[in-house]
C-alpha positions in Angstrom: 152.8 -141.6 -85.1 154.8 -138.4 -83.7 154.7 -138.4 -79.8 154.6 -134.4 -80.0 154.1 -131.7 -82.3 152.8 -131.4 -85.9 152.0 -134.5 -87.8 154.5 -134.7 -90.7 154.2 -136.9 -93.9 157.5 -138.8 -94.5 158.3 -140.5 -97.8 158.8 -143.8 -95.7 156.5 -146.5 -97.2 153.1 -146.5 -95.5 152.7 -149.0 -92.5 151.8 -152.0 -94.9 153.2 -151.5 -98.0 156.1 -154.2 -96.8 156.5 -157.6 -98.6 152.9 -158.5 -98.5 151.9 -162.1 -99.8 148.6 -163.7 -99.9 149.1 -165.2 -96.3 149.7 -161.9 -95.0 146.3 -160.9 -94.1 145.8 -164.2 -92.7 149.1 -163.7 -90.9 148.1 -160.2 -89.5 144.6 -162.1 -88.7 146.3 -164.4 -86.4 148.8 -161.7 -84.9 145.7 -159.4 -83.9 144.5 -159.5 -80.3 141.6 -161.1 -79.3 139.5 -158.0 -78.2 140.9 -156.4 -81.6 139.4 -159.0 -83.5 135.9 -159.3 -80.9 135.4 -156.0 -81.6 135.4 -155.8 -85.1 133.4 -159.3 -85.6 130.7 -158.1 -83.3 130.9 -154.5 -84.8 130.6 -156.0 -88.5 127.3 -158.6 -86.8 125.4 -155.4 -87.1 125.6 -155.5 -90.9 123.8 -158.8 -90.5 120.6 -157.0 -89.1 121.1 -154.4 -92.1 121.6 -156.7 -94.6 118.5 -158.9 -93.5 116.0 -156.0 -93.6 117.3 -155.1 -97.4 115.7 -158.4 -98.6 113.0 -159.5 -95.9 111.0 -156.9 -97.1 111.3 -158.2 -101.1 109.7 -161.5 -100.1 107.1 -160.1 -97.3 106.1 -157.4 -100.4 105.1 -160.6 -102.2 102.1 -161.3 -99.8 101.7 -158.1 -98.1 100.6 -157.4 -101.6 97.9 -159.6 -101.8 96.7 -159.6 -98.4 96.2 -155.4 -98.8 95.9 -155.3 -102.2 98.7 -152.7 -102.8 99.2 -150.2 -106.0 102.8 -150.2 -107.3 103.0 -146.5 -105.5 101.9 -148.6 -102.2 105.1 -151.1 -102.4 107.3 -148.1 -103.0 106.1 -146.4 -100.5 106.2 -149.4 -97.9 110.4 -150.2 -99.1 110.9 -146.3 -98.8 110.0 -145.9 -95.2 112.6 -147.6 -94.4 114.9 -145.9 -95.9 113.4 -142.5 -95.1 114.3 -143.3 -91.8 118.0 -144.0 -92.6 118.4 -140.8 -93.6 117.1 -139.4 -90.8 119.3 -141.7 -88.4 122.0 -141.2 -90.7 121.4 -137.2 -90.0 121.6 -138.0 -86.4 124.2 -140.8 -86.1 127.5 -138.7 -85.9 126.4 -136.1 -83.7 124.7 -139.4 -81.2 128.1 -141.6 -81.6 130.7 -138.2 -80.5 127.8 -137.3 -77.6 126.9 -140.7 -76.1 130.0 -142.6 -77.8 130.4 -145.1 -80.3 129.2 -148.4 -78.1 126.4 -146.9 -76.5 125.2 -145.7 -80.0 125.2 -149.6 -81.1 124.0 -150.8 -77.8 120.8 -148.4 -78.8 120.9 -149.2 -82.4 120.6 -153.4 -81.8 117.7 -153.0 -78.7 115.6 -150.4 -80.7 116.1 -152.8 -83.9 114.7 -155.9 -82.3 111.8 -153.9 -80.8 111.0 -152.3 -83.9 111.4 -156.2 -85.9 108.8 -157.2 -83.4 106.5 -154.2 -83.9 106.6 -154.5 -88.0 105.5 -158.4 -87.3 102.6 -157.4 -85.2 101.2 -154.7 -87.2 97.6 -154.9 -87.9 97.9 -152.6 -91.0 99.5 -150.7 -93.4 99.8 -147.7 -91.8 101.7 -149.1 -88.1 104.0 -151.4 -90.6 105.4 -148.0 -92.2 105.9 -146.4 -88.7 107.4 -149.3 -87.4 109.7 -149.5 -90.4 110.0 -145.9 -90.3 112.0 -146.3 -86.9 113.7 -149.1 -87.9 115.6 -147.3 -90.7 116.1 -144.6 -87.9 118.3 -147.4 -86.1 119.8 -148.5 -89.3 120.7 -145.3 -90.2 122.7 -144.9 -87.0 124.2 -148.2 -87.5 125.6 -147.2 -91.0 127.4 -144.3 -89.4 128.6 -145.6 -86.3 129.9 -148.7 -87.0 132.2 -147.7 -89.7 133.8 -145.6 -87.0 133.7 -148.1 -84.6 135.6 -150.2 -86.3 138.6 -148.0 -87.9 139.2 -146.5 -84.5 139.4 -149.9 -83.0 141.4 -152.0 -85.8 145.4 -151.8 -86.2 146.0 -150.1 -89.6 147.5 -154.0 -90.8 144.0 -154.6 -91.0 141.6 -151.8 -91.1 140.6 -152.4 -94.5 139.9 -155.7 -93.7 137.6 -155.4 -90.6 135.6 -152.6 -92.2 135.0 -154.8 -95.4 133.9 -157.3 -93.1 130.8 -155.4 -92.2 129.9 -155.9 -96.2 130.2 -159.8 -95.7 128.1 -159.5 -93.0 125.6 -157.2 -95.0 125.7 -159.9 -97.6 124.7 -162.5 -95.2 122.0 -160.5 -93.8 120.9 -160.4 -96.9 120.9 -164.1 -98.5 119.3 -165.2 -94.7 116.7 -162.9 -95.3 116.1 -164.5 -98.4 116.5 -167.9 -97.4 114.1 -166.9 -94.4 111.2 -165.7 -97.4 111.5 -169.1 -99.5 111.4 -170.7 -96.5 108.0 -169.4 -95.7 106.7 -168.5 -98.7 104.6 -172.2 -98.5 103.0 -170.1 -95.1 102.6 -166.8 -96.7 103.6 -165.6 -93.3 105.3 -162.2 -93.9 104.6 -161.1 -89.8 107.6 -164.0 -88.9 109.6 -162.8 -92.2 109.9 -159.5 -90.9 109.8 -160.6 -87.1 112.5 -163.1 -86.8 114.9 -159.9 -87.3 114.5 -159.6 -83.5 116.9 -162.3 -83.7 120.3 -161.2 -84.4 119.5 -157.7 -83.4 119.3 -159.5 -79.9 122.9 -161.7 -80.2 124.6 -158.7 -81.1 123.3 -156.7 -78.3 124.1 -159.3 -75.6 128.0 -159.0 -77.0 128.4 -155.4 -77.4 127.5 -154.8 -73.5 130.8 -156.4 -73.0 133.0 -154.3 -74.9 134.8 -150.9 -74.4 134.3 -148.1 -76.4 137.0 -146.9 -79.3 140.7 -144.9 -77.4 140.3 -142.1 -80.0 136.4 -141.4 -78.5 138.2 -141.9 -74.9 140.3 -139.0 -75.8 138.2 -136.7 -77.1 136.5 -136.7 -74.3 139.3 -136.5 -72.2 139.2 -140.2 -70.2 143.0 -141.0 -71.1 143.5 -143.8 -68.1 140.1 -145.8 -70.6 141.7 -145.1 -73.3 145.1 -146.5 -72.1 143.6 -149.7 -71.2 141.9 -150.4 -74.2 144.6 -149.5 -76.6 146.7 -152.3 -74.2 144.3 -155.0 -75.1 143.9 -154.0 -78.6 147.2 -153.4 -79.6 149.6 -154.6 -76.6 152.8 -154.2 -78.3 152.6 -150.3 -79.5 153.7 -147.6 -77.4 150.7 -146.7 -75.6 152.0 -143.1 -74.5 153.0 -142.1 -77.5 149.7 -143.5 -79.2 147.7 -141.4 -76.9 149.8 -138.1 -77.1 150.0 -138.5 -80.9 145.5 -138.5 -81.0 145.7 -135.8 -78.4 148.5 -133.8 -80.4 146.3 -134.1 -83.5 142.8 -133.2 -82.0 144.4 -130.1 -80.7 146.2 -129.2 -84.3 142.7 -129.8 -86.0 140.7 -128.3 -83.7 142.4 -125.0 -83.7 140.3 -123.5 -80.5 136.8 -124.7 -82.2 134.2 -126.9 -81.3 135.0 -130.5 -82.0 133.4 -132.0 -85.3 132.5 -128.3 -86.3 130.7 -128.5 -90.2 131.8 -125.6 -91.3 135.5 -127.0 -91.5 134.2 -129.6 -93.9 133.0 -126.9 -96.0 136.9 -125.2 -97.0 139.8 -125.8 -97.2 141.7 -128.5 -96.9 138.8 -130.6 -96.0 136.1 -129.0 -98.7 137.7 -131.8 -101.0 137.2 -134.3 -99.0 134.0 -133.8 -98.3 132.8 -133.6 -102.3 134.5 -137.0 -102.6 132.6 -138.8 -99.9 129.4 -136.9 -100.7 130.0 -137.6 -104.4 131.0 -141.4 -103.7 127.7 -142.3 -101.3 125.6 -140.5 -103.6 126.8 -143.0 -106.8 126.7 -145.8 -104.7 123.3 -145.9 -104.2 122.0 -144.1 -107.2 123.3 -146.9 -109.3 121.2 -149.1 -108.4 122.1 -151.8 -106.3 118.9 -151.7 -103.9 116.5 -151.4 -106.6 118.0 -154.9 -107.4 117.6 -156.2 -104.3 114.3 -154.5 -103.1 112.8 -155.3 -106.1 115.0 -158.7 -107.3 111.6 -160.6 -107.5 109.6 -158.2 -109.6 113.2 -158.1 -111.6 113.2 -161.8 -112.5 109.8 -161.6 -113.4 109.7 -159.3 -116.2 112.3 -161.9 -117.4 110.1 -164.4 -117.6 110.6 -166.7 -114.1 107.7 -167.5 -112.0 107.1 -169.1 -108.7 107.6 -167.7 -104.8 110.9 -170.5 -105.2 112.3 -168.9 -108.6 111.3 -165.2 -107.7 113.1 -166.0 -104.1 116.0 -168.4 -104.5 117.6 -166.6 -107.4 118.1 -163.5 -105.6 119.9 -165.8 -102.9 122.0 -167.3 -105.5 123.1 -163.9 -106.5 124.0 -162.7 -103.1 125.5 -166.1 -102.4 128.0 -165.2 -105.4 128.3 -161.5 -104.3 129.5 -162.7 -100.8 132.3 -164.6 -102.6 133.1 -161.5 -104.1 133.1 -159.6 -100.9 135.7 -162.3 -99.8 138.0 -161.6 -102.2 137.9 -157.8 -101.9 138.2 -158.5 -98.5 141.5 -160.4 -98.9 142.7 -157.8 -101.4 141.5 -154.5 -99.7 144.6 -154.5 -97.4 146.8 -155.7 -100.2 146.3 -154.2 -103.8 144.8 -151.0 -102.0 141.1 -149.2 -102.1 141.1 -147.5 -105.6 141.9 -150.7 -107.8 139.2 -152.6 -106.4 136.9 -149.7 -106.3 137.5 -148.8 -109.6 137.2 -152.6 -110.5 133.8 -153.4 -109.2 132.0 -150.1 -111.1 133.7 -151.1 -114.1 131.6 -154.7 -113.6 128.5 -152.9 -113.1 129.1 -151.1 -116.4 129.6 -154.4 -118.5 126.6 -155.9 -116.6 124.3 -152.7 -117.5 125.1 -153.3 -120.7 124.2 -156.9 -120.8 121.1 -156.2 -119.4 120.1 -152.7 -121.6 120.8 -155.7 -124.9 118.8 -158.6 -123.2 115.5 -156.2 -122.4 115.7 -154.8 -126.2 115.9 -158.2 -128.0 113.7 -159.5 -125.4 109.9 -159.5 -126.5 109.8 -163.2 -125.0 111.9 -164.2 -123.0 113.0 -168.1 -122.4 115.9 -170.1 -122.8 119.7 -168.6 -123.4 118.1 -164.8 -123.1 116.8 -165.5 -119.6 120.0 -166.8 -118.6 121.3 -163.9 -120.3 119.1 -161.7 -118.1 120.4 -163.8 -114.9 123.7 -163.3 -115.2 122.7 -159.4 -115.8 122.0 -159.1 -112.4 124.6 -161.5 -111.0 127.2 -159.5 -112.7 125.7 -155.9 -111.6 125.5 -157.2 -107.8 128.9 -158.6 -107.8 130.8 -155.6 -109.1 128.5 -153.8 -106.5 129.3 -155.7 -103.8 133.5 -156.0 -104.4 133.4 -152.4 -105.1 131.1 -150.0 -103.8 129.7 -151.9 -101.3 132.8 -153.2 -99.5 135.0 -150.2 -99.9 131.9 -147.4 -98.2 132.7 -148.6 -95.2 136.4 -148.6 -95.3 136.0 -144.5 -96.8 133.3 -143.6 -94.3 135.7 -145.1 -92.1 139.1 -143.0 -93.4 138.2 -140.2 -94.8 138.6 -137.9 -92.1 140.9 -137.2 -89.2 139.6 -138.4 -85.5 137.5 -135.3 -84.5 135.7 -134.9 -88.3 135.0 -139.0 -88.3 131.8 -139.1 -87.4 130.6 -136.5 -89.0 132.3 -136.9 -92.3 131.0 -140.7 -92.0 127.3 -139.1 -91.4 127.9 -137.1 -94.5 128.6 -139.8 -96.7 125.9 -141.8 -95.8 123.1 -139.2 -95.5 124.1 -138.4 -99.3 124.1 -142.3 -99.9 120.6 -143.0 -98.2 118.9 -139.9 -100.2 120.0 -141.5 -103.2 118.6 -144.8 -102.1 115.1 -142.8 -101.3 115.3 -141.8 -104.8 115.9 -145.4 -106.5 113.5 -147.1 -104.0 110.7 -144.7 -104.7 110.7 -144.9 -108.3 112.3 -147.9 -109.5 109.3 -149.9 -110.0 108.4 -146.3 -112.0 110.5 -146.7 -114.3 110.6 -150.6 -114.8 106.9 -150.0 -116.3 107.9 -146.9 -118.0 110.9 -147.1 -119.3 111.4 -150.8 -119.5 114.0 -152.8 -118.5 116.2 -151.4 -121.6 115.2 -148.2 -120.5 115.9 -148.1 -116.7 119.1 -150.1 -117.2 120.0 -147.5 -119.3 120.0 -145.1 -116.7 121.7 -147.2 -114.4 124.8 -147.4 -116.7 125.5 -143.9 -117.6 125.2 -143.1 -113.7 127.5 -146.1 -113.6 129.8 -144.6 -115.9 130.1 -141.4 -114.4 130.7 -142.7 -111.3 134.1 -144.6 -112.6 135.1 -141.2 -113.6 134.6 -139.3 -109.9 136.4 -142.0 -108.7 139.0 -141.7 -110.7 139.5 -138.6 -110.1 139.5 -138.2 -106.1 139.3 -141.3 -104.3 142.2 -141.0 -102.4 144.7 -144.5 -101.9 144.4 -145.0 -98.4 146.2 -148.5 -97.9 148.1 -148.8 -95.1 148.2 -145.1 -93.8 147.6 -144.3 -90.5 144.1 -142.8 -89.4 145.7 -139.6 -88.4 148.0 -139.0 -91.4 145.3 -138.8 -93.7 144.4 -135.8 -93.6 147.6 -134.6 -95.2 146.2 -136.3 -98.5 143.5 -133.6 -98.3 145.8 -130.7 -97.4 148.3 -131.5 -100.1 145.5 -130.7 -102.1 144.6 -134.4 -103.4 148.5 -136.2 -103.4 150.1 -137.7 -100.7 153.5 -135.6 -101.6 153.5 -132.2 -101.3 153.3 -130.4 -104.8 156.7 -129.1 -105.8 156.6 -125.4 -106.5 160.1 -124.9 -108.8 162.8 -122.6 -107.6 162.9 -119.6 -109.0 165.9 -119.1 -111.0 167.8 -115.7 -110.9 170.1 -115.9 -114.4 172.9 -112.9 -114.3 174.1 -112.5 -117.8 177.6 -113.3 -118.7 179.8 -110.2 -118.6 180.2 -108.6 -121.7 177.2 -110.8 -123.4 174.8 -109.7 -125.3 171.1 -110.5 -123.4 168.9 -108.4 -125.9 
């Protein structure tokens, strides 16, 4: 990173584009600081409390359902407060994490989730369980935004990829505890602890982020260079802390150009207008594909298929996060190696074999049993996996490195306000379609959105292995390539002497 000056490209190979092998990440693990690696654990714990609110709520719906004697309309509309309130935090989340800073916005995030977990498990009706999960997606939507910031801003680039996929694994985790917490109970039918014992984690993760400092770049926006020299000394001990500082200041000042920091409008021209249709493109597909219609609704899924019993309707969707974690794991281990776009592109082109499988099991299906139910199970585990390596590890690493230091936050808002409206969508109305479209039907759907999705990807997901956070912006202002287009010389031919040029 220049000490002074403009930021200028160089065709050197990016910072980890060296000999990597498959110990490398380990390697680079092991080489990180211990507040480095802290701060990126604790940061991706957050996605535990995420994760476990995605599927508490499929196994409470199974007895909040009988015990209030709810309409389909009524179970979509309890699952979409939620997420309502995502989009509303997500609004919010950018502007909070540049105002109070990126810590305190998590410090907030884990205290108001535990309070709200505890409210949702005390509520005497329907109508103080949507509030309470109406303000508990508020938290989560801040969470979404913040943390992907949080942890690019605090990771070296040797393993940025990594520690923001790590927030997926924890997602995943979140997810098959919450799960495991609903079979658990389902003997009870208690859905007040299923949704309560989210107080839990929300808790452990608050009690660790008091400790830590915030991010150097949010230190130097705001100006507190002596903070933000002694946390990049902890974090990264051995780079040139100087230079590392005059190099964010140099760049804030170049981007900033005299406005206010994290202004909109420059996300709406040039060079950043691209960027922003990608990431508003990308968190739009990754949520109107599907995925949380699978696990909101992974119960009343397996059902149509034929299983039966709170142990079947709960256990399998744990067995198909179980194998999506795997699958987080290895794109995990890849991310920082093979690059963003292969494994992006990878995981949508599972969820468009899986669609498939599933449009052809729900047409032949009148009965289902036997070799077509397993059929239909491995459906679903095929969709989430290619979900989960793909979409849903790499949004955090693009909400994460999409945009240059004083756009971050914002950009990363962007992205997952577009994201959680398309998640409003699919939650509202999957259960819709399922009984008017069919299985065949909604599936359908799914896959074509699928489809298009590979394309837009395709197209303008940048490659953002092993760049540095400040550098990528030139990606965007070469107009989508990392070189700058050649524009060819223009050639001045004087004809021969005594030749004819008619």
């Amino acid at each position: 990173m220049p000490i002074l000056g403009k930021l200028v490209y160089t065709n050197s190979a990016p910072v980890s584009q060296t000999q990597r092998t498959p110990m490398s990440l380990l390697n680079d693990l092991r080489s990180t600081p211990r507040l480095g690696l802290l701060i990126g654990a604790t940061a991706a714990a957050v996605g535990v409390i995420y994760g476990y609110d995605l599927s508490n709520i499929a196994g409470a719906l199974l007895f909040l359902t009988k015990e209030f004697h709810l309409s389909t309309s009524d179970q979509e509309m309890v699952t979409t407060a939620v997420v309502v309130g995502e989009v509303l935090g997500a609004l919010v989340g950018g502007w909070l994490s540049n105002r109070i800073g990126r810590k305190a916005s998590m410090v907030a995030v884990a205290a108001s989730y535990a309070a709200f977990a505890l409210l949702s498990a005390f509520a005497p009706g329907i109508p103080v369980l949507m509030i309470a999960r109406l303000f508990l997606g508020l938290t989560i939507g801040i969470s979404v935004v913040v943390v992907p910031v949080f942890v690019a801003e605090s990771s070296p680039a040797k393993v940025r990829g990594a520690m923001l996929v790590a927030y997926q694994v924890a997602t995943v985790i979140g997810i098959i505890l919450g799960y495991i917490a609903s079979w658990a109970l389902s003997s009870t039918g208690e859905w007040r602890w299923m949704l309560g014992l989210a107080a839990l984690p929300a808790a452990a993760v608050l009690a660790i982020l008091l400790k830590l400092p915030d991010t150097p770049r949010w230190y130097v926006m705001k100006g507190r260079f002596e903070e933000a020299r002694r946390t990049l000394a902890t974090i990264e001990p051995d780079s040139d802390i100087d230079a590392e500082i005059e190099g964010m200041r140099a760049a804030l000042a170049e981007e900033s150009g005299g406005r206010k920091s994290g202004a909109a409008k420059e996300m709406l021209r040039k060079p950043f207008l691209r960027a922003t249709i990608f990431v508003v493109g990308l968190g739009f597909f990754i949520q109107i594909t599907g995925i949380n219609a699978v696990v909101y609704y992974s119960p009343r899924i397996f059902e149509a298929m034929g299983f039966s019993g709170n142990e079947a309707l709960l256990l399998l969707p744990a067995l198909v996060q179980a194998a999506s974690l795997v699958a987080v794991f290895v794109s995990l281990a890849l991310v920082d190696k093979v690059g963003r776009r292969p494994i992006l592109l990878g995981g949508i082109g599972m969820m468009v074999v899986a669609n498939a499988l599933l449009i052809g099991v729900f047409l032949v299906g009148q009965s289902f049993g036997g070799a077509l139910t397993v059929l239909g199970f491995l459906g679903v585990l095929l969709f989430t996996v290619g979900f989960t390596f793909g979409f849903g590890a790499l949004v955090w690493v693009y909400a994460g490195e999409s945009f240059p230091a004083r756009l971050r936050s914002l950009g990363a808002s962007t992205m997952l306000t577009s994201d959680l409206i398309a998640n409003v969508v699919v939650s509202a109305f999957f259960l819709t379609m399922l009984q008017r479209l069919g299985g065949a039907g909604t599936f359908a759907v799914f896959g074509a959105l699928a489809v298009a999705a590979f394309f837009f990807v395709r197209r303008l997901a940048p490659e953002t292995k092993g760049r540095n956070l400040e550098d990528i912006r030139i990606f965007w202002e070469n107009g989508g390539r990392w070189e700058p287009r050649e524009v060819p010389a223009v050639r001045s031919e004087v004809p021969a002497s005594g030749r004819d040029t008619a």
